[in-house]
C-alpha positions as a Markdown table, in Angstrom:
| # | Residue | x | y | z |
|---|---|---|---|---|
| 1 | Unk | -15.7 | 15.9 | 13.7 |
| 2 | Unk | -16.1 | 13.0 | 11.6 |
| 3 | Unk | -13.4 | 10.8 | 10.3 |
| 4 | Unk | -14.4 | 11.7 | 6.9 |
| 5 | Unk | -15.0 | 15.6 | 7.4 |
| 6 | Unk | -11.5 | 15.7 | 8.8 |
| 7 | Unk | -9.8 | 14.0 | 5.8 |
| 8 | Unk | -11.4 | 16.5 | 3.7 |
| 9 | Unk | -10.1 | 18.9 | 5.4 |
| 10 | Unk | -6.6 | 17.6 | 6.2 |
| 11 | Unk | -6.8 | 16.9 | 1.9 |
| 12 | Unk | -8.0 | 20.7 | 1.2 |
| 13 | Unk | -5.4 | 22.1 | 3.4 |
| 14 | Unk | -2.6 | 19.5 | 1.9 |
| 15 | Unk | -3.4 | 20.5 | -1.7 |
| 16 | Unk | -3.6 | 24.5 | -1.2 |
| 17 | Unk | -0.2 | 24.3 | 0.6 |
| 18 | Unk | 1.2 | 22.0 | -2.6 |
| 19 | Unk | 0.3 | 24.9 | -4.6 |
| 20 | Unk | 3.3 | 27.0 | -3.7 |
| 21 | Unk | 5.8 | 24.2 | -4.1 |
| 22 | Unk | 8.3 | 23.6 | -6.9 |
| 23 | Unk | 8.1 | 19.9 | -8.2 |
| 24 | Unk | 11.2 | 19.9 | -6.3 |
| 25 | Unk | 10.1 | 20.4 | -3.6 |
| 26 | Unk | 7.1 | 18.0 | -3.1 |
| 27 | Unk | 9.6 | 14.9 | -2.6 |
| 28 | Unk | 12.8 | 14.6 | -0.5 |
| 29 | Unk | 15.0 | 11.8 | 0.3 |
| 30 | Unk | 15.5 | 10.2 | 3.9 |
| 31 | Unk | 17.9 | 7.7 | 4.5 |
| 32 | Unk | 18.2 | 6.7 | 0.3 |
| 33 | Unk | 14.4 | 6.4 | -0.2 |
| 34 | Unk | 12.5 | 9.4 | -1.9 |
| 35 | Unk | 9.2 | 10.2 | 0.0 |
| 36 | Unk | 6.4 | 12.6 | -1.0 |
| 37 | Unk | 6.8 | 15.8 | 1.7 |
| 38 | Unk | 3.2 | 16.6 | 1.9 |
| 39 | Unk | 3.2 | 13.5 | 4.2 |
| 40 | Unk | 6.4 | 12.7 | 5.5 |
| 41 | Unk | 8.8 | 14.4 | 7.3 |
| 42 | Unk | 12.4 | 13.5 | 9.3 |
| 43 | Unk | 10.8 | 14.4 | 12.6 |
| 44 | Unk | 8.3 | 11.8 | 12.2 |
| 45 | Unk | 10.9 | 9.6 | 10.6 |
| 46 | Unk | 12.6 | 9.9 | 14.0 |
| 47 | Unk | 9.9 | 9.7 | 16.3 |
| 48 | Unk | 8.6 | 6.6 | 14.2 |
| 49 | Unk | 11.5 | 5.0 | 15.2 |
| 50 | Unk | 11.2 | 4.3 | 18.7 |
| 51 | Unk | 7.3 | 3.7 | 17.8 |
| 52 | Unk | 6.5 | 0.0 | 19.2 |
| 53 | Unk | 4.8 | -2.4 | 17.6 |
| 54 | Unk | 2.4 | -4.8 | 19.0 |
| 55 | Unk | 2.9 | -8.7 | 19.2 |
| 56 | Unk | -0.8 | -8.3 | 18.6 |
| 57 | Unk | -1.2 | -5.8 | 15.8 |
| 58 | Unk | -2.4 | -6.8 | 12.3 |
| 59 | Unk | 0.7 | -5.1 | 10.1 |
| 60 | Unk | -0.1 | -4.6 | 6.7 |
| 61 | Unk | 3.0 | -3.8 | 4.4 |
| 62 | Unk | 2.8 | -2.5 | 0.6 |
| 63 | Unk | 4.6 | -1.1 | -2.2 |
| 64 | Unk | 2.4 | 2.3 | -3.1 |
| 65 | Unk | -0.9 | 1.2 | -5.8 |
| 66 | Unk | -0.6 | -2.6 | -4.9 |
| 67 | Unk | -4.0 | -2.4 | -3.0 |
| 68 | Unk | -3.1 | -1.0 | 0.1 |
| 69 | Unk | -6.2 | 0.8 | 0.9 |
| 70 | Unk | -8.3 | -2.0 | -0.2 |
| 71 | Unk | -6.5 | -4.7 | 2.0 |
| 72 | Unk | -6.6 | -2.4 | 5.0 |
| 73 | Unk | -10.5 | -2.3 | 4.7 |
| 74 | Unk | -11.2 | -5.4 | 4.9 |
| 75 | Unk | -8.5 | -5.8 | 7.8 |
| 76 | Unk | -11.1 | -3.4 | 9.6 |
| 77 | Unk | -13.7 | -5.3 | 8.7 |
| 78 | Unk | -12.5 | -8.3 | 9.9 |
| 79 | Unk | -11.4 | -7.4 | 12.8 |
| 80 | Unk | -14.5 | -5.3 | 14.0 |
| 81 | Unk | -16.7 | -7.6 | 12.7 |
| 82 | Unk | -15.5 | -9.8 | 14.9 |
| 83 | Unk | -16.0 | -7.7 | 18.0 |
| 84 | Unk | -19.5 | -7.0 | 16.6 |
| 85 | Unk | -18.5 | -3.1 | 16.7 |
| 86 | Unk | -18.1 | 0.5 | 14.4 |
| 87 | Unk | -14.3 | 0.4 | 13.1 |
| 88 | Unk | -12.1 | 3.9 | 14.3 |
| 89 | Unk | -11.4 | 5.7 | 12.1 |
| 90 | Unk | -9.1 | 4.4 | 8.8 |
| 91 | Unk | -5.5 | 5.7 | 9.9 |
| 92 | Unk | -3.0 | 6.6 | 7.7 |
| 93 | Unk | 0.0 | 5.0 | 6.5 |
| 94 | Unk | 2.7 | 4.9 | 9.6 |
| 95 | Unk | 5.0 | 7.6 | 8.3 |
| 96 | Unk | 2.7 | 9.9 | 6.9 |
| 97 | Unk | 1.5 | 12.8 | 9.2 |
| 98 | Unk | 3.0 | 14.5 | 12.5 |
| 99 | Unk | 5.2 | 13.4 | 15.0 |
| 100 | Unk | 2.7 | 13.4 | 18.2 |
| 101 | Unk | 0.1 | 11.2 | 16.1 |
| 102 | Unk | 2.2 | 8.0 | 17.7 |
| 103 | Unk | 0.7 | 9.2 | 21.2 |
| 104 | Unk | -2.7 | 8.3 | 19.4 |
| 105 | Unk | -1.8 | 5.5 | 18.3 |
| 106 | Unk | -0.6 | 3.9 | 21.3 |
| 107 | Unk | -3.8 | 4.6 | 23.0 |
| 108 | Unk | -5.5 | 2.4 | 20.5 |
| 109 | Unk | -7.0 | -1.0 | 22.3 |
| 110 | Unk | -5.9 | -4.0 | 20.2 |
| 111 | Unk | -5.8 | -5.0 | 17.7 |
| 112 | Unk | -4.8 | -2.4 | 16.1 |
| 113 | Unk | -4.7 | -2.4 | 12.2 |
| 114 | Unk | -1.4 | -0.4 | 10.9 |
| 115 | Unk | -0.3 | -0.1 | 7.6 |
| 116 | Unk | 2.7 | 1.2 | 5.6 |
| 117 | Unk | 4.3 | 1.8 | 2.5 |
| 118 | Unk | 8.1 | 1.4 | 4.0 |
| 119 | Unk | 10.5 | -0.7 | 2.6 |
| 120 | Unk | 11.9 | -3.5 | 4.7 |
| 121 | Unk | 14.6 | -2.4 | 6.1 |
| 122 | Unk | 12.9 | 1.3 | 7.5 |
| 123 | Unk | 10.2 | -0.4 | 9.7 |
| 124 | Unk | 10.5 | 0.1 | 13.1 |
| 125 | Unk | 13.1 | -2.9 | 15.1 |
| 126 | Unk | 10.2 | -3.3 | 17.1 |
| 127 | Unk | 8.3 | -5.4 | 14.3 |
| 128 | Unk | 11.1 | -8.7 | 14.7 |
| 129 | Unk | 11.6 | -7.9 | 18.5 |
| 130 | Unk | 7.6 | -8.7 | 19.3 |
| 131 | Unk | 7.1 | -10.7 | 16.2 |
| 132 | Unk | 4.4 | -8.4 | 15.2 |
| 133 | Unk | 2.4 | -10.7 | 12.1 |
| 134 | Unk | 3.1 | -8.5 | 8.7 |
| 135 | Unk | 0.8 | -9.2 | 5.4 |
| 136 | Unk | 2.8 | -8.1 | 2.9 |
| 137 | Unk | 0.6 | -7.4 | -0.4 |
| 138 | Unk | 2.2 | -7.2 | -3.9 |
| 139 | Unk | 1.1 | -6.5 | -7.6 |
| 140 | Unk | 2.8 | -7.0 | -10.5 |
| 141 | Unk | 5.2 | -4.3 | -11.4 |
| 142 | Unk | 3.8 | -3.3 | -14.9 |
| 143 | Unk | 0.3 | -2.5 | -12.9 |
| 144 | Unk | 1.7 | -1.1 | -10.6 |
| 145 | Unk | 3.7 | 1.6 | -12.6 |
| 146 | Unk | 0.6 | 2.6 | -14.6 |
| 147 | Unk | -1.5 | 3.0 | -11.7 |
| 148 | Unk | 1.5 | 5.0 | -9.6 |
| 149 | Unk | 1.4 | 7.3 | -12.7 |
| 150 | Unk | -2.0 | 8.1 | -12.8 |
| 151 | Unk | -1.9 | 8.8 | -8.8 |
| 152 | Unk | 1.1 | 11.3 | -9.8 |
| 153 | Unk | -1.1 | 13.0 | -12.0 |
| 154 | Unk | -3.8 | 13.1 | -10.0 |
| 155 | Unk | -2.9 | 14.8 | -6.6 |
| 156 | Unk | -1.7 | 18.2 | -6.2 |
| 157 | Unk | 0.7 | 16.5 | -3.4 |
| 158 | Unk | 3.0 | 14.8 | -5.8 |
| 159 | Unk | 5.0 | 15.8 | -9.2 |
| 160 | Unk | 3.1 | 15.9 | -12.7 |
| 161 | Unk | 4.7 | 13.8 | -15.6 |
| 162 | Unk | 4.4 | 15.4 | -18.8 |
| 163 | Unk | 4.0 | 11.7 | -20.2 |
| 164 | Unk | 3.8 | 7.9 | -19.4 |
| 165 | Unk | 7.0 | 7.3 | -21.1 |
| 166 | Unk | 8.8 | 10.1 | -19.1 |
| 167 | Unk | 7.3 | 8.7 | -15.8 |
| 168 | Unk | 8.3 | 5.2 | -17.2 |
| 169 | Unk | 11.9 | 6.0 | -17.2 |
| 170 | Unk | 11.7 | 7.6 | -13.7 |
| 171 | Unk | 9.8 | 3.9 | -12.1 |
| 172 | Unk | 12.5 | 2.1 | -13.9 |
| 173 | Unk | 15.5 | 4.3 | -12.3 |
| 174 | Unk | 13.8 | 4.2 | -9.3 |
| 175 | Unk | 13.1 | 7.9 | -8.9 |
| 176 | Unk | 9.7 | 7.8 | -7.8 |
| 177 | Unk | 8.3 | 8.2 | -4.1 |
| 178 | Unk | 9.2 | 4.8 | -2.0 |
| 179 | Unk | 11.7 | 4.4 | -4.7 |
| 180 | Unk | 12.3 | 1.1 | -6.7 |
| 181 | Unk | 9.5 | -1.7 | -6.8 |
| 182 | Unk | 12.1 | -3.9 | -7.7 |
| 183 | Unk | 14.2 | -3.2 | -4.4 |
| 184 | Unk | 11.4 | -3.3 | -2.2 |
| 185 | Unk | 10.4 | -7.1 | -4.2 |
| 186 | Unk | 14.1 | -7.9 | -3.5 |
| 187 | Unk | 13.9 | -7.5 | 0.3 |
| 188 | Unk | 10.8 | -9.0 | 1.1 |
| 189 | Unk | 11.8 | -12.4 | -0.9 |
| 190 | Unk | 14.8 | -12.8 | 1.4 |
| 191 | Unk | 12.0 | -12.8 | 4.1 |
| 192 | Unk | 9.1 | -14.9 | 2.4 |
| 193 | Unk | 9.6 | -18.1 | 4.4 |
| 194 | Unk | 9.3 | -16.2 | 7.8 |
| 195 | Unk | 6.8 | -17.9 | 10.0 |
| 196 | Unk | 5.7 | -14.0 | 10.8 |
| 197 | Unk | 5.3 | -13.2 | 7.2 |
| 198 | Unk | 2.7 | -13.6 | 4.8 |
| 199 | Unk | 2.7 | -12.7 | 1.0 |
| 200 | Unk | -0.3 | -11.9 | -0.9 |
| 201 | Unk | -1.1 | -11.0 | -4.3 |
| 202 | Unk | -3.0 | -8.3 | -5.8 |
| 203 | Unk | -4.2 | -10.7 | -8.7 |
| 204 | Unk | -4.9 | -13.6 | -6.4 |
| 205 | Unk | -7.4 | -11.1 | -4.4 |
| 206 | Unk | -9.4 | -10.2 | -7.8 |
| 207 | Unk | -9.6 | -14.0 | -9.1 |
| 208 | Unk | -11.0 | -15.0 | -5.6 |
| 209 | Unk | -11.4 | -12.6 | -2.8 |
| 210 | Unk | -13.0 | -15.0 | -0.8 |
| 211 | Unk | -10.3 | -17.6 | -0.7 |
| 212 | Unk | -8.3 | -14.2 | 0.5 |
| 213 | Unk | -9.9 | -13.1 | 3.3 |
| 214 | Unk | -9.6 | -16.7 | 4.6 |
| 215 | Unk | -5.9 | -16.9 | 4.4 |
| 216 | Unk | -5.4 | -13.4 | 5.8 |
| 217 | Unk | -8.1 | -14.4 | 8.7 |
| 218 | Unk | -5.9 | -17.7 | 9.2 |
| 219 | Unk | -2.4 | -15.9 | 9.3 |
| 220 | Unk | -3.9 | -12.8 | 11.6 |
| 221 | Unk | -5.5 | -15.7 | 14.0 |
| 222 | Unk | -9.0 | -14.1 | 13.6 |
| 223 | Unk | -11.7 | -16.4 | 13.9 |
| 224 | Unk | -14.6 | -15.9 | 11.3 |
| 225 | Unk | -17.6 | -18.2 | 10.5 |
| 226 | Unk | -18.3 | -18.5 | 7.0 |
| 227 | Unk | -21.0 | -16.0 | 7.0 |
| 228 | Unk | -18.9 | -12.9 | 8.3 |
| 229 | Unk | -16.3 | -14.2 | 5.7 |
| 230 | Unk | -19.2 | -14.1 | 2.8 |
| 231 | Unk | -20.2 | -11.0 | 4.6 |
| 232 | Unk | -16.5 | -9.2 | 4.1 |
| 233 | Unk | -16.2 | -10.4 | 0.6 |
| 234 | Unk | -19.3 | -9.3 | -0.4 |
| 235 | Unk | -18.0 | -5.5 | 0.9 |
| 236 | Unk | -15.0 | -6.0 | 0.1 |
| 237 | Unk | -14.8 | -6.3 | -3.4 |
| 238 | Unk | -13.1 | -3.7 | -5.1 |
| 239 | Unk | -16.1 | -2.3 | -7.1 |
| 240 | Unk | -17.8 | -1.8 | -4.2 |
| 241 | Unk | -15.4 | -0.2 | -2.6 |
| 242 | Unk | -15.0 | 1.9 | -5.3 |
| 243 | Unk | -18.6 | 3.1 | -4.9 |
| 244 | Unk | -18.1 | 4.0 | -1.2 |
| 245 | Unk | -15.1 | 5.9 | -2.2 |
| 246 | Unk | -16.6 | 8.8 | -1.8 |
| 247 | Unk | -18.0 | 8.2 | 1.8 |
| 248 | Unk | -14.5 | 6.6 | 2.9 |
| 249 | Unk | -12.5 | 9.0 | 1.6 |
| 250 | Unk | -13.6 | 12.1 | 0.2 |
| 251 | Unk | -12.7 | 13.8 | -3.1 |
| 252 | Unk | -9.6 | 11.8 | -3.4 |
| 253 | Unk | -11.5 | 8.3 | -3.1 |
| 254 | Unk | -12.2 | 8.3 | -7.4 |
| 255 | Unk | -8.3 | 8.8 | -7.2 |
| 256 | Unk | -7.5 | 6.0 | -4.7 |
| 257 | Unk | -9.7 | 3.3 | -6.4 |
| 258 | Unk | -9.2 | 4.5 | -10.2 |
| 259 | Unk | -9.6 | 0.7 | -11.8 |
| 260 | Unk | -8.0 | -2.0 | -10.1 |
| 261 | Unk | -7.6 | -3.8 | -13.3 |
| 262 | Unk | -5.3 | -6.1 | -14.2 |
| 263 | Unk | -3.8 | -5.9 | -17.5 |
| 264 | Unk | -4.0 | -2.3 | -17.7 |
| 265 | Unk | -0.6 | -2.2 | -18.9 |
| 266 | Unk | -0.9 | -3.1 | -22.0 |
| 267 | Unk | -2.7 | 0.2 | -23.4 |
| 268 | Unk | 0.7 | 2.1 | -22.1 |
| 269 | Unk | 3.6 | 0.3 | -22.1 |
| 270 | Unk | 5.3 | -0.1 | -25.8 |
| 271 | Unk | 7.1 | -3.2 | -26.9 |
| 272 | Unk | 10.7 | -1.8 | -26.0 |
| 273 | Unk | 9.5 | -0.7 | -22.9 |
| 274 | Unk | 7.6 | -4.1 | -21.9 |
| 275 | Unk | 10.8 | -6.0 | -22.8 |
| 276 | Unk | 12.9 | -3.7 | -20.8 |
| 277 | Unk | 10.6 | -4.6 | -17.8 |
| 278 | Unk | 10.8 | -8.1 | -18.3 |
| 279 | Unk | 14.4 | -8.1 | -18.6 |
| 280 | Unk | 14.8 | -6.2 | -15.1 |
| 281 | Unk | 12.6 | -8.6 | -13.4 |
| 282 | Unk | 14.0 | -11.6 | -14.6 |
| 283 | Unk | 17.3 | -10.1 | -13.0 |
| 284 | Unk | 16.2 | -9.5 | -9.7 |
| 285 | Unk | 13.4 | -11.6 | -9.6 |
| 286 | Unk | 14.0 | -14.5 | -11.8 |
| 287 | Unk | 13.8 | -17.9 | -10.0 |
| 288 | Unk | 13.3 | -16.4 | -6.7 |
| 289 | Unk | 10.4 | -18.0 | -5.0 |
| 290 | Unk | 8.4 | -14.1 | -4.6 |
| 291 | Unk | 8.9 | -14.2 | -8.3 |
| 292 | Unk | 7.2 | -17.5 | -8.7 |
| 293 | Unk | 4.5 | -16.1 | -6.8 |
| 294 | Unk | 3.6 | -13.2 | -9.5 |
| 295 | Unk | 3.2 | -15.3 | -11.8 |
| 296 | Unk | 4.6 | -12.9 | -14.2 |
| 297 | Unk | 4.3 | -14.7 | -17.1 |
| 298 | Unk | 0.7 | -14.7 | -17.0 |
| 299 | Unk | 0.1 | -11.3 | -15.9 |
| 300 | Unk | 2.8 | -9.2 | -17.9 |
| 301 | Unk | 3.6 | -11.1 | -20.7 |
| 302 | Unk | 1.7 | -9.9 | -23.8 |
C-alpha cells in the first residue's frame, strides 16, 4: 500500500471514530500536558520512553503550526538527496500512533529523520545520553495561535471553537493540545547555547530558505553542493509544498499548509488582546536570548 493511500485511510478511520466523541473526550492530559487522543495514548507514552534515540538521527523538535511538516520535508530531502535515493515514507510525530510502531522505527537504517511536538522535558533521556543533534523550529506566538485555531477547526480529531476570541483565551491559559507556547519557549531558552541544539525560525525560513537549509545542513553534518542545496530550496518552498499537499498528505494536506503567512495575526487579534500577548511575552521571554531571536518587535508589533 502506498504511504499516501495508508494515511488516507488511517485519516478516514481517525475522523469517523472522532465522530462519537464528546469535545471532552478528544484531549486528555498525561503528565500536566494536554494531548489530542486521536493520536496519543499513555501506552505509547510509556513505551516511548525507553524508545532510543540515535547519536546519528536528525531530531527535529516544534511547538504544533511552527512549520513542522515543512522542516521535516526538506530534512527528507536532504538527507535522501544525499544518498541519491526515494525517501520512506513521512513518519509521524514520535508520540502519535501505537505502541509497537517503535519496533518500526528501530529497524530504520540511519539516519533516520524523527520529529515531535513534545515539550523539553517529555523527550525520551535517551536524546542527552547519545547527544542525538535536535533542530528546534519556532514561530512567533501570535502566528502561531491563529494558525493552531484554524487546525482546531479544521479536523474532526480536535475540539471546535465557537470563536477566535474563545480559542484566544484557551492559547493564553494554556488549555490547548501541547499546552502553553510560552512554556515550551521557556524551556528550550534554558537550552539554546547547547552545542547539540539548534534554534530556527519560522520567519527566518520564509525571508531566505536558502540560507536555511544551509545552516540546518551544517548543524546535521550533511554535506550538500550548492546545487542539491538550490535543488531543496527550490522544492522546498512553502508554496510549493502547498501544491503537493495533496500528494503528500491526502485530504488533510490544504489543512496542514493553510497559508504560512506571517502577519496573519493582525486580521484576528484585537488591540486588548495583542497587548495582552505582548505583555505575557515580555514576562517570560523578555531579554532572554530565544526572545531576541523572534524578533518580536518586528513580527507582532502592529
Amino acid at each position: 500500500m502506498s504511504n499516501l493511500k495508508r494515511l488516507v485511510e488511517i485519516n478516514e478511520k481517525l475522523s469517523a471514530a472522532a465522530k462519537d466523541k464528546t469535545p471532552e473526550e478528544l484531549v486528555f492530559t498525561h503528565k500536566g500536558v494536554l494531548y489530542p487522543s486521536m493520536l496519543c495514548s499513555p501506552e505509547t507514552f510509556q513505551a516511548l520512553d525507553a524508545f532510543q534515540l540515535r547519536a546519528d538521527d536528525l531530531l527535529l523538535v516544534s511547538y504544533p503550526k511552527c512549520g513542522t511538516n515543512w522542516t521535516v520535508q526538506i530534512l527528507h530531502d536532504m538527507i535522501y538527496t544525499v544518498h541519491g535515493k526515494e525517501p520512506p515514507p513521512l513518519m509521524a510525530m514520535l508520540e502519535f500512533g501505537s505502541p509497537d510502531k517503535f519496533e518500526s522505527l528501530n529497524q530504520i537504517p540511519p539516519r533516520r529523520v524523527l520529529t515531535t511536538h513534545l515539550h523539553r522535558d517529555k523527550i525520551p533521556r535517551s536524546m542527552e545520553v547519545n547527544k542525538v543533534k535536535t533542530l528546534v523550529v519556532f514561530r512567533n506566538p501570535k502566528d502561531t495561535a491563529v494558525s493552531l485555531f484554524h487546525f482546531y477547526n479544521s479536523l474532526a480529531l480536535l475540539p471546535n471553537y465557537s470563536s477566535w476570541d474563545e480559542f484566544f483565551e484557551y492559547f493564553m491559559t494554556g488549555k490547548v493540545i501541547y499546552s502553553s507556547w510560552f512554556e515550551y519557549a521557556i524551556a528550550w531558552n534554558e537550552h539554546i547555547d547547547d552545542e547539540n541544539v539548534m534554534v530556527l525560525m519560522f520567519e527566518e525560513m520564509k525571508v531566505d530558505l536558502e540560507a536555511a537549509v544551509k545552516k540546518i545542513s551544517v548543524f546535521f553534518g550533511v554535506h550538500l553542493t550548492e546545487e542539491q542545496i538550490l535543488l531543496i530550496t527550490e522544492r522546498g518552498g512553502f508554496k510549493a509544498m502547498k501544491e503537493r499537499s495533496s500528494e503528500t498528505h491526502g485530504s488533510v494536506g490544504s489543512t496542514i499548509f493553510r497559508k504560512g503567512d506571517v502577519g496573519d495575526w493582525k486580521n484576528y487579534f484585537s488591540e486588548a488582546q495583542s497587548r495582552e500577548m505582548d505583555a505575557k511575552f515580555e514576562e517570560c521571554l523578555g531579554g532572554t536570548k530565544l526572545g531576541e531571536m523572534m524578533n518580536y518587535k518586528t513580527h507582532c508589533k502592529s
